[in-house]
C-alpha positions in Angstrom: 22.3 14.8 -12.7 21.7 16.5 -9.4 20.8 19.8 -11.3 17.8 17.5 -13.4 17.0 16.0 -9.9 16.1 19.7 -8.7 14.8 21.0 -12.2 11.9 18.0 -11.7 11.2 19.1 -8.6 10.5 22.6 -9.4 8.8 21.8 -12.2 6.3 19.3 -10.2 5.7 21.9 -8.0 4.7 24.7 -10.6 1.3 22.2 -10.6 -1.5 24.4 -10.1 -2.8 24.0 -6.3 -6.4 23.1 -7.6 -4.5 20.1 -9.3 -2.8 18.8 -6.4 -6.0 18.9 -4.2 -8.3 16.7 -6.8 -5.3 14.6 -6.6 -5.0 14.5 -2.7 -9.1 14.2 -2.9 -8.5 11.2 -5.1 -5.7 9.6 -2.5 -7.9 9.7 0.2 -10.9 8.1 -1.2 -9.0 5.6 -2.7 -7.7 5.0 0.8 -11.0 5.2 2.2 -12.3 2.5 -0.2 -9.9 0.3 0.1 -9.6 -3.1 2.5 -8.8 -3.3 5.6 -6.5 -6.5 6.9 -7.3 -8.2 10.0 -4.8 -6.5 11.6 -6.3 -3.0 9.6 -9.6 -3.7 11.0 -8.3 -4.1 15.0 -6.3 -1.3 14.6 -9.6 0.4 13.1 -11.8 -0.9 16.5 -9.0 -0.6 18.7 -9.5 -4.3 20.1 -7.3 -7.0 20.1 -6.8 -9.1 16.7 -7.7 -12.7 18.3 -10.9 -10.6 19.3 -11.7 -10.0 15.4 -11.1 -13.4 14.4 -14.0 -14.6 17.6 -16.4 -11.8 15.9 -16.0 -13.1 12.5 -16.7 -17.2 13.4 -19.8 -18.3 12.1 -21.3 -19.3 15.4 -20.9 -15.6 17.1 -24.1 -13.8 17.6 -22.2 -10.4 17.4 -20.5 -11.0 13.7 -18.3 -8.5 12.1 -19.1 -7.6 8.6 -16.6 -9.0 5.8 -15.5 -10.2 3.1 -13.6 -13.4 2.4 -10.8 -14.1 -0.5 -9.7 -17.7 -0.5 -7.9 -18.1 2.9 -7.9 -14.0 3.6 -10.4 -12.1 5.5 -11.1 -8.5 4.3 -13.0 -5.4 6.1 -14.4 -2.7 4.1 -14.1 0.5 6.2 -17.9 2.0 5.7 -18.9 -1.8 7.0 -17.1 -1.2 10.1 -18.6 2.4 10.9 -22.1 1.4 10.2 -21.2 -1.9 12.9 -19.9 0.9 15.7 -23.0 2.7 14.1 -25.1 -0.2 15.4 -23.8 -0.9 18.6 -24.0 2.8 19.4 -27.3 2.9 18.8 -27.8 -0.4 20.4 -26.4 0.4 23.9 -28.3 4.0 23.7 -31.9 1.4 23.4 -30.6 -0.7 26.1 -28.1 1.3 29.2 -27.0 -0.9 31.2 -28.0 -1.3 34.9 -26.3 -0.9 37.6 
């Protein structure tokens, strides 16, 4: 059994390298597209998760971009960058004084 073990192995490996690539390519955009959690989506803006939950209430002027399945909140990635996006450009309209 150990020698079948090590036989697989070897013969996953004889994959051509352009094969494992495309599937590597395909990994990471499925990662890409995929949701992001609450906790996901802090850990994507580096803030706190109680401060996602303020910026997706319906009364915040500042609202984070999502999606919402039953009692679950979602965030799509490419949502997220084009918020930072905004508030990049944003800040560079307005500095702030000092």
């Amino acid at each position: 059994m150990h020698l079948d073990a090590e036989r697989e192995l070897s013969i996953s490996d004889e994959r051509p390298a352009v094969a494992r690539r495309n599937e590597d390519a395909d990994f990471a955009i499925a990662i890409r597209d995929e949701l992001l959690t609450v906790h996901d989506a802090a850990r994507f803006l580096n803030v706190s998760v109680s401060w996602v939950y303020e910026h997706t209430r319906d009364d915040t002027d500042d609202r984070l971009p999502f999606v919402k399945l039953g009692k679950y909140l979602r965030f799509e990635r490419t949502d997220l960058r084009a918020y930072i996006d905004a508030k990049r450009a944003e800040s560079r309209r307005h500095p702030r004084r000092r």
